[in-house]
ROMAR-593428 format. One line per field, with one value per residue (C-alpha): x, y, z; residue in three letters. Coordinates in Angstrom, 2 decimals, always signed. Layout:
% ROMAR-593428
px <- c(X	...)
py <- c(Y	...)
pz <- c(Z	...)
rest <- c(ALA	...)
END
This chain:
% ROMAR-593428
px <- c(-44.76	-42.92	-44.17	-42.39	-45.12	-44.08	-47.00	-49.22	-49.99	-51.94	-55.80	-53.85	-51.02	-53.23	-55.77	-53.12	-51.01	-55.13	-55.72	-51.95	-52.40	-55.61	-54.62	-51.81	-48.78	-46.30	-46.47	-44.18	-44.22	-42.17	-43.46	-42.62	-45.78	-44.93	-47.39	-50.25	-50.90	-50.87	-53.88	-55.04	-53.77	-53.88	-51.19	-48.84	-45.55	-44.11	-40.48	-39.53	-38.28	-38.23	-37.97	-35.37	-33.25	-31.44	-30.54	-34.34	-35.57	-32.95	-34.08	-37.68	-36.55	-34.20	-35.84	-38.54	-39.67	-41.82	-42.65	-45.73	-44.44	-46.84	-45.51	-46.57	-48.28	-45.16	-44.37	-40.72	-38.70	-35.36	-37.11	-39.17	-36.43	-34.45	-37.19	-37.12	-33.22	-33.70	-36.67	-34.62	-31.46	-33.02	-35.45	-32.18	-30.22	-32.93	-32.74	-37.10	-38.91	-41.09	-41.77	-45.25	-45.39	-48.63	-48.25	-51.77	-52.78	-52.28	-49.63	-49.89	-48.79	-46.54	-44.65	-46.59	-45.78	-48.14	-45.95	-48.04	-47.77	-43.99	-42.78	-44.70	-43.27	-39.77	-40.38	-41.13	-38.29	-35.70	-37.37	-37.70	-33.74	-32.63	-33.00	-35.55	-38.08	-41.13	-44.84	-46.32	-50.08	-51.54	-55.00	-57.39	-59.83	-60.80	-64.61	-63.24	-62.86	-66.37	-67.11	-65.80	-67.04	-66.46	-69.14	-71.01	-73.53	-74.39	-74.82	-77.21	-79.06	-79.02	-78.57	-75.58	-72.42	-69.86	-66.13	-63.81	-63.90	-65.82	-69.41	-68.03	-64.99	-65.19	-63.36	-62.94	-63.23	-61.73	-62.06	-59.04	-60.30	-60.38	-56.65	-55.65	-56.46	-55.00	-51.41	-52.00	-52.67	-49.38	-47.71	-48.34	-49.08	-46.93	-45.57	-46.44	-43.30	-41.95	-45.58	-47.14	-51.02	-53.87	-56.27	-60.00	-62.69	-65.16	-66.82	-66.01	-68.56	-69.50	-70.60	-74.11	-73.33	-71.57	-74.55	-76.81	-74.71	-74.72	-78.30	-78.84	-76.65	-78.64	-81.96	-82.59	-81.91	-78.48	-77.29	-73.67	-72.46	-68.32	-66.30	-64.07	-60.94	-59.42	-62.29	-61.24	-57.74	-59.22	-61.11	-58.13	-55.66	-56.39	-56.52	-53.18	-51.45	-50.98	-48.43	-49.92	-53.13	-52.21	-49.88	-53.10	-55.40	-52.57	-54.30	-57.97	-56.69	-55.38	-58.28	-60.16	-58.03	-59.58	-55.50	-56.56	-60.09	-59.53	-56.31	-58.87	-61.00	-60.57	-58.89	-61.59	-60.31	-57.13	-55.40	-58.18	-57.75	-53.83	-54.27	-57.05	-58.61	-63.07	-63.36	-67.08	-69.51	-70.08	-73.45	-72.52	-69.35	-71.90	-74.07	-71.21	-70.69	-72.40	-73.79	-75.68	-72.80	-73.46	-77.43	-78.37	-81.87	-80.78	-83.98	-82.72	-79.17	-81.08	-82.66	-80.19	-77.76	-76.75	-79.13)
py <- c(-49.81	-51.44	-49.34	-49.16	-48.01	-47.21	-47.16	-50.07	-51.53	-48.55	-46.91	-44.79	-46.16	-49.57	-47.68	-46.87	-50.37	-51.97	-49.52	-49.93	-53.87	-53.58	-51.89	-54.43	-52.85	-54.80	-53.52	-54.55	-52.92	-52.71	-54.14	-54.81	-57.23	-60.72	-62.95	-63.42	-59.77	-58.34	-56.67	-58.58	-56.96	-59.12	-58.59	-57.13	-58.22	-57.58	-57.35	-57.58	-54.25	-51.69	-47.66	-46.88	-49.49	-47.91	-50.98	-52.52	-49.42	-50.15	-53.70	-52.57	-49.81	-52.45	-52.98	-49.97	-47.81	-45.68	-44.94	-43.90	-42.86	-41.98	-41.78	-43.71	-41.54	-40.85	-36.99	-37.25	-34.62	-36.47	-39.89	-38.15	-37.04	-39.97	-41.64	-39.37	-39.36	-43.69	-42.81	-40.54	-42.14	-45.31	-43.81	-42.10	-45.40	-47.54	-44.82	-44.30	-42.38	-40.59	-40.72	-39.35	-38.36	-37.80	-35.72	-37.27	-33.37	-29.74	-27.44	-23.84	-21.31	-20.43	-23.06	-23.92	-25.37	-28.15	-31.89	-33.41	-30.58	-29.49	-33.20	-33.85	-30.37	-31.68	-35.04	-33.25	-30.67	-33.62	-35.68	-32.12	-31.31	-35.05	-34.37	-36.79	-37.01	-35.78	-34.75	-33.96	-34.31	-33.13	-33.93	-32.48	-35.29	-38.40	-39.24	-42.99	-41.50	-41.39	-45.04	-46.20	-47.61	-43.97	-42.37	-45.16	-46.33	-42.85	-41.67	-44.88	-44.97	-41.45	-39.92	-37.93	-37.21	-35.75	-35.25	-32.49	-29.98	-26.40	-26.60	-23.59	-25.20	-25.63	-28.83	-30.76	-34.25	-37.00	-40.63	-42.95	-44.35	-40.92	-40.63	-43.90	-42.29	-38.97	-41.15	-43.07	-39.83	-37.87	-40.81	-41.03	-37.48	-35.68	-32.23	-32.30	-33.45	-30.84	-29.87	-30.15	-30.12	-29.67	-32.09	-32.92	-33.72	-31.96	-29.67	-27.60	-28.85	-27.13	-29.01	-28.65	-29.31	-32.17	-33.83	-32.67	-34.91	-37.47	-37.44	-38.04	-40.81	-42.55	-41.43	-39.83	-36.53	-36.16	-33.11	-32.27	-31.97	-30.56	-32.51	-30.89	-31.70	-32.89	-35.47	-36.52	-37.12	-38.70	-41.21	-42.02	-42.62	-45.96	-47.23	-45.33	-44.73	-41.27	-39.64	-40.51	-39.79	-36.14	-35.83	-36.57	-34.22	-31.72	-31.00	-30.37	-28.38	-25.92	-25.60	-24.80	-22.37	-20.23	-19.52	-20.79	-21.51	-22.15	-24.97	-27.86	-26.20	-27.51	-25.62	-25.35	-28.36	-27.76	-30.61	-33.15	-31.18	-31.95	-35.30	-36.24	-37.19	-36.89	-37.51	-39.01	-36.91	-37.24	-38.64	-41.30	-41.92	-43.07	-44.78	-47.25	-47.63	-50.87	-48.57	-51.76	-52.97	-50.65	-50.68	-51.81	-53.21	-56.67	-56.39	-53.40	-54.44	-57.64	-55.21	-52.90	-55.87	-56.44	-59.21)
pz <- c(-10.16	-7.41	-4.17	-0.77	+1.32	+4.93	+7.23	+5.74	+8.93	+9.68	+8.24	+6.15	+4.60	+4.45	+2.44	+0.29	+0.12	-0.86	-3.98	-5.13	-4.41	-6.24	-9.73	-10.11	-8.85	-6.45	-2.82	-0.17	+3.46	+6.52	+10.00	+13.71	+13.53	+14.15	+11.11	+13.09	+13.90	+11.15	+8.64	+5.97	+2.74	-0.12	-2.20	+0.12	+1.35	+4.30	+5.52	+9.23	+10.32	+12.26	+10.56	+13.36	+11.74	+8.57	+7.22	+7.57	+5.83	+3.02	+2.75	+2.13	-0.73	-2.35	-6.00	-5.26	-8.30	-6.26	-2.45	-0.50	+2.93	+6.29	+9.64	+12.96	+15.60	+17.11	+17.93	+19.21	+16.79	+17.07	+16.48	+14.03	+12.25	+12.08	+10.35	+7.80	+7.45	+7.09	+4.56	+2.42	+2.68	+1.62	-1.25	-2.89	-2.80	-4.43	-7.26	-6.60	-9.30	-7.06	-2.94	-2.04	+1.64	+3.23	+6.42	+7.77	+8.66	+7.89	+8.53	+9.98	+8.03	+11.17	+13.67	+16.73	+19.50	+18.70	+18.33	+15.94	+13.38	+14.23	+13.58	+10.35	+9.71	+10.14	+8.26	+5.09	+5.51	+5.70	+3.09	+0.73	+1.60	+0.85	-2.87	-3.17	-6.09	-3.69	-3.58	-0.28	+0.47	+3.24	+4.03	+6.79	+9.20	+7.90	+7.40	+8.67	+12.68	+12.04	+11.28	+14.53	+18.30	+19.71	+16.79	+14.97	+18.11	+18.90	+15.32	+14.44	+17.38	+18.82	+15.36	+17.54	+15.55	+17.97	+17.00	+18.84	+15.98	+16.57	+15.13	+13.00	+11.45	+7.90	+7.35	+4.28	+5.22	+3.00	+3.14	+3.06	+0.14	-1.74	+0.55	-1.39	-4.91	-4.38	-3.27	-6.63	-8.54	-6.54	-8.08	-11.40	-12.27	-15.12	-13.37	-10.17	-8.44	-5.62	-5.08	-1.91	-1.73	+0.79	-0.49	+1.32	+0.04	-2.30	+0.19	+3.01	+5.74	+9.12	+11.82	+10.45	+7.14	+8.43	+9.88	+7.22	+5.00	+7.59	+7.69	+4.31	+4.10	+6.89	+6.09	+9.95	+11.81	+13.04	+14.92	+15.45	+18.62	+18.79	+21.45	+24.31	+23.30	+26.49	+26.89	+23.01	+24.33	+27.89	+25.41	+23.24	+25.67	+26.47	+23.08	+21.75	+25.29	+26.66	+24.79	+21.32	+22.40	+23.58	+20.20	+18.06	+20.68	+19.72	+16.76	+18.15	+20.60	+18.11	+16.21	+19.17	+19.55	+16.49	+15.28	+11.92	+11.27	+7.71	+8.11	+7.49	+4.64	+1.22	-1.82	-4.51	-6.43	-7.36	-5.96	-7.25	-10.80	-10.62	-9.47	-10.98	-8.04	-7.69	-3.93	-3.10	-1.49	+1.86	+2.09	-0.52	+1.69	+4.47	+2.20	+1.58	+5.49	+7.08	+10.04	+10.99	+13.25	+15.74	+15.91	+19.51	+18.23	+16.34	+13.89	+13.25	+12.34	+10.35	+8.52	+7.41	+6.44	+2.92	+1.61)
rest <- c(UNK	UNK	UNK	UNK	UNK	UNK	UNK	UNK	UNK	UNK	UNK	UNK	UNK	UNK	UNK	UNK	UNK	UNK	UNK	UNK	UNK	UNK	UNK	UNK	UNK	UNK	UNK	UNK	UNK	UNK	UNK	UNK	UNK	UNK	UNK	UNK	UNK	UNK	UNK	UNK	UNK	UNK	UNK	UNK	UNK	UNK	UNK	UNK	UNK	UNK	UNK	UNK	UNK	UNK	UNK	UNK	UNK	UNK	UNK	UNK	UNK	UNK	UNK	UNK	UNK	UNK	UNK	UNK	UNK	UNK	UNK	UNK	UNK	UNK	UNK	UNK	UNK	UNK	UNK	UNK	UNK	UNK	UNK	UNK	UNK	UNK	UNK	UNK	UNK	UNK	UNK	UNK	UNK	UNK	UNK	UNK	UNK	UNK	UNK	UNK	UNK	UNK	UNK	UNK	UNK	UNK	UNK	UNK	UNK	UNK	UNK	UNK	UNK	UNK	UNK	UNK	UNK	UNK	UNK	UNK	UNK	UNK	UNK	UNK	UNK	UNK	UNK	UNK	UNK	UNK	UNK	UNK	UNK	UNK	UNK	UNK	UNK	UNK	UNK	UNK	UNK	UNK	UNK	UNK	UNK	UNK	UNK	UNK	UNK	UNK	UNK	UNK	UNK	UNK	UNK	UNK	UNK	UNK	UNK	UNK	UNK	UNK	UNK	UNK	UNK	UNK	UNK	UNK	UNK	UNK	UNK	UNK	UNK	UNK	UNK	UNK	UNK	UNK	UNK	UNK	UNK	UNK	UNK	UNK	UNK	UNK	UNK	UNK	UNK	UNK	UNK	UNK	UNK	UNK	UNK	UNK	UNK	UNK	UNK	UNK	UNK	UNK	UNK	UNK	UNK	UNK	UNK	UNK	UNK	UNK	UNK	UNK	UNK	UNK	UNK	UNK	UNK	UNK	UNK	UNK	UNK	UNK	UNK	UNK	UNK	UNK	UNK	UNK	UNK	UNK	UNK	UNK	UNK	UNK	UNK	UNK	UNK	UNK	UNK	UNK	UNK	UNK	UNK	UNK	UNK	UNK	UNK	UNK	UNK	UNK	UNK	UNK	UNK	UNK	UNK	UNK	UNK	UNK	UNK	UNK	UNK	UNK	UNK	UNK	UNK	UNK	UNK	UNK	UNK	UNK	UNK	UNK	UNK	UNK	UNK	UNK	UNK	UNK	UNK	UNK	UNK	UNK	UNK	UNK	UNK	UNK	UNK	UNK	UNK	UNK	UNK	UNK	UNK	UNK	UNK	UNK	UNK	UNK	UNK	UNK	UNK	UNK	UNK	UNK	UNK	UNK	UNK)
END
């Protein structure tokens, strides 16, 4: 396949250009990065663009078999929107086989008044009424926000794993790698096009659970601890700026809410059946994870290095 994947310079869509990059097919993204800034992604071109720019977005479709699209964490509808419309207009021109979109969350059953669900919700409406050949995947949290400065010293030396979800929750985490496979698997799959799936991981996990798993994975007690929301947001803010920082708290703050305890629970396998798709376990997830980086002791972090 030749992929257009919008979003590469990102966890997510970067997850996805690796595995595509990876099993051979040609990847090319779109970036505002200048060469020195940007990932390392072996295998990956770039183009110079911006997705506001129609014509950019057409350069990076031009020769494209396939396309795996996720958004920035921008939550302006009308921006939003004409994303999509650039997306779309440029997918249909380049005559692609298939466009997988990834909303990067859930969806209500019912509008909200929540931005980062509402313009995901509009992204997939405009790609879906373009005509496009689509799938839409929509996962829940990733285990990855775990393996981060904000979680990792706590959980290795505390054994501490907070994240603003209630303890209650049952959420089906996924990793970006398993993310990266189900994208592969929404693009390749015989008759599954104009499906859209909730996919997670292989278990519905409560806070417990979670650190249960957790636990396992790094042979020591860990006890979940569920996050206020608005100190989540306080925390991300300088890192993403204020307005994508309260756009991605939009999310937690819902699910506090108790509207829909269930919107990040997983779906008993069907997606992974139709995608063929085995998402790891959790505890072998954070088996894989070099937790050492964030030991404070440095025997310790000698210790639990690779040899």
């Amino acid at each position: 396949m030749r992929v257009a994947v919008v979003g590469a310079t990102g966890f997510q869509g970067g997850a996805v250009a690796r595995l595509l990059a990876e099993r051979h097919h040609r990847v090319r993204t779109l970036t505002r990065r200048p060469d020195g800034d940007r990932p390392p992604l072996p295998g990956v071109s770039f183009a110079s663009g911006d997705l506001g720019n129609a014509e950019d977005v057409r350069q990076l479709f031009d020769g494209a078999t396939h396309a795996a699209v996720v958004l920035p964490l921008v939550y302006e509808p009308e921006r939003v929107r004409r994303y999509a419309r650039n997306v779309a207009d440029a997918a249909l021109d380049a005559g692609v086989r298939r466009l997988v979109y990834n909303a990067n969350t859930r969806l209500p059953s019912v509008t909200t008044d929540v931005a980062a669900f509402e313009t995901r919700r509009i992204a997939e409406e405009v790609l879906r009424d373009s005509g496009v050949p689509l799938v839409v995947l929509r996962p829940p949290v990733y285990l990855d926000n775990l393996f981060s400065p904000w979680n990792g010293p706590a959980l290795v030396n505390d054994g501490v794993l907070a994240y603003p979800l209630p303890a209650h929750t049952p959420t089906a985490w996924l990793s970006h790698r398993d993310l990266a496979e189900a994208v592969l698997g929404a693009l390749t799959a015989d008759g599954v096009e104009g499906r859209t799936f909730d996919i997670g991981g292989a278990r519905s996990l409560t806070g417990e659970q979670l650190a249960e798993a957790f636990g396992q994975g790094l042979g020591r007690a860990v006890r979940y601890r569920a996050l206020d929301p608005d100190a989540f947001e306080r925390g991300l803010a300088p890192v993403l700026g204020p307005v994508a920082a309260a756009g991605v708290a939009g999310i937690y703050h819902y699910m506090a809410s108790g509207e829909e305890p269930l919107l990040m629970a997983g779906d008993d396998g069907a997606w992974s059946e139709a995608l063929s798709v085995r998402p790891a376990p959790v505890d072998e997830w954070v088996t894989r994870q070099p937790w050492q980086v964030w030991a404070n002791d440095p025997e310790e972090q000698d210790a639990q290095s690779p040899a």
